[in-house]
mmCIF file of the N, C-alpha and C atoms, coordinates in Angstrom:
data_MODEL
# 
_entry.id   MODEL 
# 
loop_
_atom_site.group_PDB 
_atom_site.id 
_atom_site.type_symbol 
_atom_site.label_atom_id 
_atom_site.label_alt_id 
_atom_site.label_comp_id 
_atom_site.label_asym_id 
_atom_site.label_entity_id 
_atom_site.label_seq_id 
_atom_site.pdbx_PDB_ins_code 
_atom_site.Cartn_x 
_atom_site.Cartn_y 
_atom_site.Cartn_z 
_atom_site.occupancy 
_atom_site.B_iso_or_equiv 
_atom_site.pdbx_formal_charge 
_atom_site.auth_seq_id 
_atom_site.auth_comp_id 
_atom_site.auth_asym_id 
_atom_site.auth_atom_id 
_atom_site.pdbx_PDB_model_num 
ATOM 1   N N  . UNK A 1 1  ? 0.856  -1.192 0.000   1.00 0.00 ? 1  UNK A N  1 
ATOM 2   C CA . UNK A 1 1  ? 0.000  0.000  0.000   1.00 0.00 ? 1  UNK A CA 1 
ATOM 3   C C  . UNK A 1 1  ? 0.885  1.233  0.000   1.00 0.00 ? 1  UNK A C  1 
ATOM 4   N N  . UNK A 1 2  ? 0.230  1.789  -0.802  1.00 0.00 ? 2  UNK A N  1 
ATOM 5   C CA . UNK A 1 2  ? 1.304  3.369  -1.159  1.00 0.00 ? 2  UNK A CA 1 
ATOM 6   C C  . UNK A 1 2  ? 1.264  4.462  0.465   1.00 0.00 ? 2  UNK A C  1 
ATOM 7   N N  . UNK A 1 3  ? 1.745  4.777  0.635   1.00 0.00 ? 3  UNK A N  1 
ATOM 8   C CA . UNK A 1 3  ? 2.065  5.745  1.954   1.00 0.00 ? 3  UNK A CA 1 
ATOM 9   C C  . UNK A 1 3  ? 1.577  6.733  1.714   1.00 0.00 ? 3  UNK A C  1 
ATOM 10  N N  . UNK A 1 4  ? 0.629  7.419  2.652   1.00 0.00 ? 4  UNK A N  1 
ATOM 11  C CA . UNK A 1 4  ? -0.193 8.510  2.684   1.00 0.00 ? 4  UNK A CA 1 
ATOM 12  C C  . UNK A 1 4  ? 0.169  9.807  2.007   1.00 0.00 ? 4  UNK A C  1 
ATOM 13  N N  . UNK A 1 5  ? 1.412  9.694  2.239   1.00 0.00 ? 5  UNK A N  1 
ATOM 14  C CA . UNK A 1 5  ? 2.083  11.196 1.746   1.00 0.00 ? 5  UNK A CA 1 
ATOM 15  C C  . UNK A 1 5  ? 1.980  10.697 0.503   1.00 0.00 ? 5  UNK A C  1 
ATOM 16  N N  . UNK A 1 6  ? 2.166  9.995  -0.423  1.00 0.00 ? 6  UNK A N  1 
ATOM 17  C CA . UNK A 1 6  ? 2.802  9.671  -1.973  1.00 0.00 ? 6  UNK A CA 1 
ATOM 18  C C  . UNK A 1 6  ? 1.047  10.108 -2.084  1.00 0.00 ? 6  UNK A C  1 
ATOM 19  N N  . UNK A 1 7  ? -0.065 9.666  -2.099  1.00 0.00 ? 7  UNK A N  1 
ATOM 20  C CA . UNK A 1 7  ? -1.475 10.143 -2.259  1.00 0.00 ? 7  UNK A CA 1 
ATOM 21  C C  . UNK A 1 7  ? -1.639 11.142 -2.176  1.00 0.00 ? 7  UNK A C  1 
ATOM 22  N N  . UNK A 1 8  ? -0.951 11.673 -1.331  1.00 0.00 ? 8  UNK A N  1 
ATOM 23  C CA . UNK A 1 8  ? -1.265 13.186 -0.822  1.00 0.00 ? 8  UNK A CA 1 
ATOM 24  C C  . UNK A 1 8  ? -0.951 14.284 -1.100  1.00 0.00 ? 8  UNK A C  1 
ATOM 25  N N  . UNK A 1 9  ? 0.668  14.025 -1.323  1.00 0.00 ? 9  UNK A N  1 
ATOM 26  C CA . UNK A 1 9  ? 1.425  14.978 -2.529  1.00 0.00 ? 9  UNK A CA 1 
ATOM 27  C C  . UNK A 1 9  ? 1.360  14.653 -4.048  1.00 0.00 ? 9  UNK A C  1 
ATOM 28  N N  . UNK A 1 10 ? 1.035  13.677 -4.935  1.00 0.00 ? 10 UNK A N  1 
ATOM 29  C CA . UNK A 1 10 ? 0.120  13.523 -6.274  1.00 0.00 ? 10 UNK A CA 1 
ATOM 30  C C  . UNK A 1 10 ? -1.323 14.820 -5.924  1.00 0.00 ? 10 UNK A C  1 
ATOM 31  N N  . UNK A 1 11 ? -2.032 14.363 -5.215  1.00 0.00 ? 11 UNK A N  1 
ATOM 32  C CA . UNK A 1 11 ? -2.963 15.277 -5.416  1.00 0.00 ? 11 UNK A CA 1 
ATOM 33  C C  . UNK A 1 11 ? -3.098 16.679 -4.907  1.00 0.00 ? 11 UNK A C  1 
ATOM 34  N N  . UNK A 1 12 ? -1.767 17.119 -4.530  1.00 0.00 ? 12 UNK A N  1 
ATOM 35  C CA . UNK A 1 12 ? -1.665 18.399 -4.476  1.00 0.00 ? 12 UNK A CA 1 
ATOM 36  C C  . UNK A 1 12 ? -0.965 18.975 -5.759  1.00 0.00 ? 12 UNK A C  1 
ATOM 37  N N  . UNK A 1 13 ? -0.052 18.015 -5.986  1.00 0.00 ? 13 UNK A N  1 
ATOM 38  C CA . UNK A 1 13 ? 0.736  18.347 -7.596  1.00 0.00 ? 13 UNK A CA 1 
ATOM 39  C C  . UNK A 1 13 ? 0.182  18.496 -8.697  1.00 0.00 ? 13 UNK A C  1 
ATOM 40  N N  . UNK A 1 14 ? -1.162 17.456 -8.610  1.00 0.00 ? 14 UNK A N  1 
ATOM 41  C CA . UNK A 1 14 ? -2.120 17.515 -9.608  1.00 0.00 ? 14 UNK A CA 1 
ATOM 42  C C  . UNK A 1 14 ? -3.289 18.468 -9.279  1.00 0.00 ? 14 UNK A C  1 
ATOM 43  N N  . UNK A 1 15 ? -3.536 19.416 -8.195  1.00 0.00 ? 15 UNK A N  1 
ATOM 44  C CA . UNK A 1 15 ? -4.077 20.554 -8.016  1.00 0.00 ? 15 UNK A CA 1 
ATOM 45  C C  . UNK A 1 15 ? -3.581 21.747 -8.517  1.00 0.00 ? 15 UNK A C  1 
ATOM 46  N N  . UNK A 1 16 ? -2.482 21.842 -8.612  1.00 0.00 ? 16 UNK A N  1 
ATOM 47  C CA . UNK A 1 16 ? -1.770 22.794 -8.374  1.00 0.00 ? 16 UNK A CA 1 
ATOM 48  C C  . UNK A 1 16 ? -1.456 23.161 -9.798  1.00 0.00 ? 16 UNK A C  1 
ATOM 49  N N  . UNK A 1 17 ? -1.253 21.908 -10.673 1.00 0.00 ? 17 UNK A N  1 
ATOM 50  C CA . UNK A 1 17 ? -1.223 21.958 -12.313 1.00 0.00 ? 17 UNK A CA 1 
ATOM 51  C C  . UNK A 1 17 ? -2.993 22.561 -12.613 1.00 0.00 ? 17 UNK A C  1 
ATOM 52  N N  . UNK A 1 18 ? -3.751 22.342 -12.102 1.00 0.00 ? 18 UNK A N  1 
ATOM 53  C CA . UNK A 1 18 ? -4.920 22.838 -12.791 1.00 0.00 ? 18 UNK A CA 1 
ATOM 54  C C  . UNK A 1 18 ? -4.911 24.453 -11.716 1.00 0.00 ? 18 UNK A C  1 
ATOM 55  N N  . UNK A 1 19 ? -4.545 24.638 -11.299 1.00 0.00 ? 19 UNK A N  1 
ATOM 56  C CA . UNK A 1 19 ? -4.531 25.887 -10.567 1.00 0.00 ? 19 UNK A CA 1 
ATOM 57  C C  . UNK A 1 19 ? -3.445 26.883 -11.320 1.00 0.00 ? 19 UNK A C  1 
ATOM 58  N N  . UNK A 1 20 ? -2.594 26.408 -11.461 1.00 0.00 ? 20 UNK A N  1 
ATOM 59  C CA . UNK A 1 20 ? -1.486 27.500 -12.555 1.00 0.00 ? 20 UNK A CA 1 
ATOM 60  C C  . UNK A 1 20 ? -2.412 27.303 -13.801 1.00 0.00 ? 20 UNK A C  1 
ATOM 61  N N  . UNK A 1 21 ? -2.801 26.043 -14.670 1.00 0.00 ? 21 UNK A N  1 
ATOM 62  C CA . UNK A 1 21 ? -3.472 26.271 -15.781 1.00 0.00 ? 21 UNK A CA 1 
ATOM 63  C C  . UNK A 1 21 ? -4.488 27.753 -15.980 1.00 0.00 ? 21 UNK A C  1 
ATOM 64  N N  . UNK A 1 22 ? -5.230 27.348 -14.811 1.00 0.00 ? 22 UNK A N  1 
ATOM 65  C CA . UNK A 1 22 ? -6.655 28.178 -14.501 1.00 0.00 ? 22 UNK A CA 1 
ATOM 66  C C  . UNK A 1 22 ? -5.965 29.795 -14.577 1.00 0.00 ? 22 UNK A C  1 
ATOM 67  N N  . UNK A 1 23 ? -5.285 29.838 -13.481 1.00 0.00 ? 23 UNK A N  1 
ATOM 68  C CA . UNK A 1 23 ? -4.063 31.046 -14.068 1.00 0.00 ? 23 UNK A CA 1 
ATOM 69  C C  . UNK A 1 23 ? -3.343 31.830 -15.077 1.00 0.00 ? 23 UNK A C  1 
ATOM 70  N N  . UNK A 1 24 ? -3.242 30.621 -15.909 1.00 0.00 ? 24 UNK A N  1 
ATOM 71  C CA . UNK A 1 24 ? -2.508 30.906 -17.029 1.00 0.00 ? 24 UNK A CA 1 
ATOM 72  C C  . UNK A 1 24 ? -3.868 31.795 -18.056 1.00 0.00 ? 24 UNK A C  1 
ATOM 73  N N  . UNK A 1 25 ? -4.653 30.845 -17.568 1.00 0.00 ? 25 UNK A N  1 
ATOM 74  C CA . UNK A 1 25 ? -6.119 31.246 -19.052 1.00 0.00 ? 25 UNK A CA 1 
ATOM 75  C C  . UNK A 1 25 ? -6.475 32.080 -18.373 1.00 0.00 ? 25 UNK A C  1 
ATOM 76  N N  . UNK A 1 26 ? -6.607 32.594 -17.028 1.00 0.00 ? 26 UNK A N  1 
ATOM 77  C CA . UNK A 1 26 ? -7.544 34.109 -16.430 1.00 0.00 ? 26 UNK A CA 1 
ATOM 78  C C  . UNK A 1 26 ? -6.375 35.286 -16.248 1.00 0.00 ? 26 UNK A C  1 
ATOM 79  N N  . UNK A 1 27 ? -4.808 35.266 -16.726 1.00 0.00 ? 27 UNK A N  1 
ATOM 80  C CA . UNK A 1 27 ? -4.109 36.096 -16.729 1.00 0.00 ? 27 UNK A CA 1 
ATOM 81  C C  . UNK A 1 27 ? -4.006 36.336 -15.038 1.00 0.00 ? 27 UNK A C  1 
ATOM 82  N N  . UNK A 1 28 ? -4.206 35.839 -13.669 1.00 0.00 ? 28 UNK A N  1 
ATOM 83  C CA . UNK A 1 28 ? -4.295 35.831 -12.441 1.00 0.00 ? 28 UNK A CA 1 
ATOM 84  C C  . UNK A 1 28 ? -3.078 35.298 -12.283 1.00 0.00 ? 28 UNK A C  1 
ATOM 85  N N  . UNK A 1 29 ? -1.797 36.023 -12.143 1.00 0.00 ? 29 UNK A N  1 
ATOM 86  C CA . UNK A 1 29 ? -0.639 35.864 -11.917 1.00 0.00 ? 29 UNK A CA 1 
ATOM 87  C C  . UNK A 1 29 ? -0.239 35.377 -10.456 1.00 0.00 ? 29 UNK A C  1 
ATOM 88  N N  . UNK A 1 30 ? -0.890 35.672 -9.487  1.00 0.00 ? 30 UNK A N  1 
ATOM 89  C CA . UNK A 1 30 ? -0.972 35.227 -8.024  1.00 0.00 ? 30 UNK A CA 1 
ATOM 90  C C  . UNK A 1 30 ? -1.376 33.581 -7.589  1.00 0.00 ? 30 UNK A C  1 
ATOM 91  N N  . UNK A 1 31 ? -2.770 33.474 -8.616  1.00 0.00 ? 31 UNK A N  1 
ATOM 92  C CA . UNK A 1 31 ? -3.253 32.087 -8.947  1.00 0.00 ? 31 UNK A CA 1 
ATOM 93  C C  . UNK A 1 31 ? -2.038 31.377 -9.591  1.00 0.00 ? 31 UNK A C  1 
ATOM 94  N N  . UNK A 1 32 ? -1.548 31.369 -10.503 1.00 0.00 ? 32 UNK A N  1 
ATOM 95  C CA . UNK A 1 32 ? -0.433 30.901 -10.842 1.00 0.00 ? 32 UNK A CA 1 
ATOM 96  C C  . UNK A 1 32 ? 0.122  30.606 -10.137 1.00 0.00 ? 32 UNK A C  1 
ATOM 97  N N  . UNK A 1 33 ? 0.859  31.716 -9.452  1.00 0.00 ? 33 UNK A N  1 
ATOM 98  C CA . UNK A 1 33 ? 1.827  31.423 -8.574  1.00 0.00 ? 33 UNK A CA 1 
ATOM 99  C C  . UNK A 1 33 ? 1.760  30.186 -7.321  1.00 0.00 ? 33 UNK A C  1 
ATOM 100 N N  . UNK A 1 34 ? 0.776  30.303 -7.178  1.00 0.00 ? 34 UNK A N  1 
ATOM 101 C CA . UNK A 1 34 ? 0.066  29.470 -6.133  1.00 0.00 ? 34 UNK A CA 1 
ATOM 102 C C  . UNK A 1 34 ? 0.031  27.645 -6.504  1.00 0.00 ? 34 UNK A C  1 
ATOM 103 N N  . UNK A 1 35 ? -0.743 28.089 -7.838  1.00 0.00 ? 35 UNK A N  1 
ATOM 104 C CA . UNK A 1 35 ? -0.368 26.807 -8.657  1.00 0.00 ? 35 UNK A CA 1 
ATOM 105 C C  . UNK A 1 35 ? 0.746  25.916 -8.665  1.00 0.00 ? 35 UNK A C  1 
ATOM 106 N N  . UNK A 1 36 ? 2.133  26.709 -8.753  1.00 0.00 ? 36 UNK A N  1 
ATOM 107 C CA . UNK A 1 36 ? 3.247  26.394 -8.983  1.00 0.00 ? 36 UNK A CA 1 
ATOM 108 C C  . UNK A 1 36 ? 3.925  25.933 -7.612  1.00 0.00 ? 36 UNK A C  1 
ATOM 109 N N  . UNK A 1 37 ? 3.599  26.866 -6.644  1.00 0.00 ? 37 UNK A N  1 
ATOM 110 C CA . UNK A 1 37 ? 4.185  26.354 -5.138  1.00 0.00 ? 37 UNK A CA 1 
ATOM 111 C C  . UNK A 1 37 ? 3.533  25.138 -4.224  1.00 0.00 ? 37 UNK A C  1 
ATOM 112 N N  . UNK A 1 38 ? 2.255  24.982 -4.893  1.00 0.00 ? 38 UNK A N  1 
ATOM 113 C CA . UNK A 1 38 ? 1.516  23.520 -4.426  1.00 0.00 ? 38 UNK A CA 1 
ATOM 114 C C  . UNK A 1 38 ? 2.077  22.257 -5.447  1.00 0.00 ? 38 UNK A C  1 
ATOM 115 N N  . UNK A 1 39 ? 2.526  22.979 -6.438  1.00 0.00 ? 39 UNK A N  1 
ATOM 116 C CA . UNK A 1 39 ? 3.345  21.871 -7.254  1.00 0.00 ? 39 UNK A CA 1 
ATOM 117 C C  . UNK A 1 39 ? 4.734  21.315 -6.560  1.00 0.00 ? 39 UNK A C  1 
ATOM 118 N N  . UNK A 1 40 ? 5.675  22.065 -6.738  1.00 0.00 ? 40 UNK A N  1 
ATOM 119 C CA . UNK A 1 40 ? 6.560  21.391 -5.788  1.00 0.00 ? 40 UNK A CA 1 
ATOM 120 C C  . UNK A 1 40 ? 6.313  21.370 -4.582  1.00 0.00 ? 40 UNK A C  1 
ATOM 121 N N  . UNK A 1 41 ? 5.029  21.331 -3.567  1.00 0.00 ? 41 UNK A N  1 
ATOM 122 C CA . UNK A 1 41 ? 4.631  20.956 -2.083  1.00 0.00 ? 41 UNK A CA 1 
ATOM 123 C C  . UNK A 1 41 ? 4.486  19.725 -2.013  1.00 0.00 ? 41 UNK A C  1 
ATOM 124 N N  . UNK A 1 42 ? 3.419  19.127 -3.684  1.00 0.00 ? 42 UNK A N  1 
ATOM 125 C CA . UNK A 1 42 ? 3.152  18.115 -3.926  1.00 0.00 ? 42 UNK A CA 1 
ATOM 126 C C  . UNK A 1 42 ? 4.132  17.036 -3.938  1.00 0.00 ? 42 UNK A C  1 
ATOM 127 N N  . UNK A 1 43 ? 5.206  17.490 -5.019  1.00 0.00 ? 43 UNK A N  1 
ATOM 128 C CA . UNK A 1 43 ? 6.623  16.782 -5.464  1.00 0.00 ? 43 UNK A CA 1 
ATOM 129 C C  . UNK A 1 43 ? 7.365  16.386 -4.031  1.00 0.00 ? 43 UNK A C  1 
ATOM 130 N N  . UNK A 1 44 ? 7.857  17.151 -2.911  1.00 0.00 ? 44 UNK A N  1 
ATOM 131 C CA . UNK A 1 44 ? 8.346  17.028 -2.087  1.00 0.00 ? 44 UNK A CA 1 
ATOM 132 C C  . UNK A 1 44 ? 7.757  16.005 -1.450  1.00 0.00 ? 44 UNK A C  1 
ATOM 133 N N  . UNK A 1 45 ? 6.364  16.342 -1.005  1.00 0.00 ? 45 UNK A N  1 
ATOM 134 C CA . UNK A 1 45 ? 5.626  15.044 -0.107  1.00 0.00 ? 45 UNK A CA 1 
ATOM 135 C C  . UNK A 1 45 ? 5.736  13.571 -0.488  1.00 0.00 ? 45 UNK A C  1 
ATOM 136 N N  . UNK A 1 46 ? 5.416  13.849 -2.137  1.00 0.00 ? 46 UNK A N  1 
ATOM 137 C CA . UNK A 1 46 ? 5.626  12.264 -2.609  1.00 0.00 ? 46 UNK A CA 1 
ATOM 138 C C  . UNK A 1 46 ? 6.368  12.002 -2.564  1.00 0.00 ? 46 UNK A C  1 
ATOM 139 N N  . UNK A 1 47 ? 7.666  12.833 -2.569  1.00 0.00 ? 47 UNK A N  1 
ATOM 140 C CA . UNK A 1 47 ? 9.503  11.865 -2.504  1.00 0.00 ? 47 UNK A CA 1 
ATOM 141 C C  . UNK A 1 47 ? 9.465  11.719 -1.528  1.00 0.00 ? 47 UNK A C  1 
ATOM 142 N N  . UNK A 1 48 ? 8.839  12.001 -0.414  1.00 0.00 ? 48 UNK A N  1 
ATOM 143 C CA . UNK A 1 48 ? 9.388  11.770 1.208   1.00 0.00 ? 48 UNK A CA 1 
ATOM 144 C C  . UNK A 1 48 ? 8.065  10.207 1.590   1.00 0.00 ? 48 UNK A C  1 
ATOM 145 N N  . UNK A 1 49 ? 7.034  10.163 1.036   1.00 0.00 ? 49 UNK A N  1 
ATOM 146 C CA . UNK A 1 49 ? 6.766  9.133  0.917   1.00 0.00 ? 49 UNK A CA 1 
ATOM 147 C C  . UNK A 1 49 ? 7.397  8.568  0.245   1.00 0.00 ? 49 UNK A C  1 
ATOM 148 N N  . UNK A 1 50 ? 7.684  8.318  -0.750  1.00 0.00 ? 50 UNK A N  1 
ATOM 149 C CA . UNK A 1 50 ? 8.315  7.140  -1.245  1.00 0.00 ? 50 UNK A CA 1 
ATOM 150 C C  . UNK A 1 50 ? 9.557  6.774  -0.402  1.00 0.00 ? 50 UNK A C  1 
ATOM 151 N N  . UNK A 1 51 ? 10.182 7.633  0.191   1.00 0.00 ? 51 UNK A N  1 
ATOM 152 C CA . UNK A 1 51 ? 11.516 7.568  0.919   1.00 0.00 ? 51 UNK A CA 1 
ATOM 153 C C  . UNK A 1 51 ? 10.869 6.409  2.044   1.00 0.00 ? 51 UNK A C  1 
ATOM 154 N N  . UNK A 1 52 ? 9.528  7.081  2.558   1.00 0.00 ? 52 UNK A N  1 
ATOM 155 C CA . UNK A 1 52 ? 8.924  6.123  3.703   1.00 0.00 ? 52 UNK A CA 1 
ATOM 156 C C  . UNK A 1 52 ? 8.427  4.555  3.136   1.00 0.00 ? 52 UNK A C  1 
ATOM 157 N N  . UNK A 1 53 ? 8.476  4.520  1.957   1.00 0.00 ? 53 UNK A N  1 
ATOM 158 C CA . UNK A 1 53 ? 7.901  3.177  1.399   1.00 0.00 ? 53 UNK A CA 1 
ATOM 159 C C  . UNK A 1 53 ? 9.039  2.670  1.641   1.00 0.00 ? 53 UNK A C  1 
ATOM 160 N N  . UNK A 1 54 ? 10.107 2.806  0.707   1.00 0.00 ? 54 UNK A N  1 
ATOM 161 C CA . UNK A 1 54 ? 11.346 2.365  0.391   1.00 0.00 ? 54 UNK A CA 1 
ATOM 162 C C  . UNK A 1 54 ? 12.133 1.392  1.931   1.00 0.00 ? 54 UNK A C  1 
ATOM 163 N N  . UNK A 1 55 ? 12.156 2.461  3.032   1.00 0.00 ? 55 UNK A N  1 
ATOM 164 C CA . UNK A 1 55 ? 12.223 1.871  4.189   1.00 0.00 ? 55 UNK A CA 1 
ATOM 165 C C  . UNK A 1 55 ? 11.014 1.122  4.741   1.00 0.00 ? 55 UNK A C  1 
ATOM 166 N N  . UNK A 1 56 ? 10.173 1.173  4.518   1.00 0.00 ? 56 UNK A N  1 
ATOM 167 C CA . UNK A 1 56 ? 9.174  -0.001 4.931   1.00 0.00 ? 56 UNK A CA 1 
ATOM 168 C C  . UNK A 1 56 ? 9.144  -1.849 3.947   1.00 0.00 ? 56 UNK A C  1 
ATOM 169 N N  . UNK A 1 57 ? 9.762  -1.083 3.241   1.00 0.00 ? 57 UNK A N  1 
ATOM 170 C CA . UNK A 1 57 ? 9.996  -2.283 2.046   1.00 0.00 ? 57 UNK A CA 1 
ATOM 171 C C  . UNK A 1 57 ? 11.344 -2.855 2.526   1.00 0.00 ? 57 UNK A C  1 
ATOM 172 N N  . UNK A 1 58 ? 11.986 -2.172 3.328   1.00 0.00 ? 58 UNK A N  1 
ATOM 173 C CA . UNK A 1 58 ? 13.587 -3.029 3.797   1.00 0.00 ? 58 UNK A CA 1 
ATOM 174 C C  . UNK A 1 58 ? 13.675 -3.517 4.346   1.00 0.00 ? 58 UNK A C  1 
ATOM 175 N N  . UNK A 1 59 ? 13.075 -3.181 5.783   1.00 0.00 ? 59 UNK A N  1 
ATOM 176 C CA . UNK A 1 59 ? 12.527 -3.969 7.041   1.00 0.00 ? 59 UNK A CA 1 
ATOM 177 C C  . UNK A 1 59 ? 11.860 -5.084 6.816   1.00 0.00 ? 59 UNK A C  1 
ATOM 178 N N  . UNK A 1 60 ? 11.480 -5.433 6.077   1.00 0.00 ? 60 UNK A N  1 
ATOM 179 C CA . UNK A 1 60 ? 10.475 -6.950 5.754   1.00 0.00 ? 60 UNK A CA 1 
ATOM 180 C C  . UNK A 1 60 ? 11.119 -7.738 4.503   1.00 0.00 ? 60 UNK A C  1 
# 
């Protein structure tokens, strides 16, 4: 089973791409921005889950 964070940061990464999109098409440069910093919030969480899989996968 995938680790909470890897779920958790996908669907902030994949928020965050339709949030800069939404940005991009309403010229809302702030929205964007926003977009973009939940993107790598997303990216980070999932590598640190996976980091937590990786060690749960060693132990056993």
């Amino acid at each position: 089973m995938a680790d909470h964070d890897r779920v958790e940061g996908a669907a902030k990464n994949i928020g965050g791409k339709i949030k800069e999109g939404v940005g991009n098409v309403t010229g809302d440069e702030k929205l964007k921005a926003e977009g973009k910093a939940e993107q790598v919030e997303g990216k980070v969480q999932n590598t640190v889950g996976g980091v937590k899989d990786s060690l749960k996968d060693n132990r056993h």
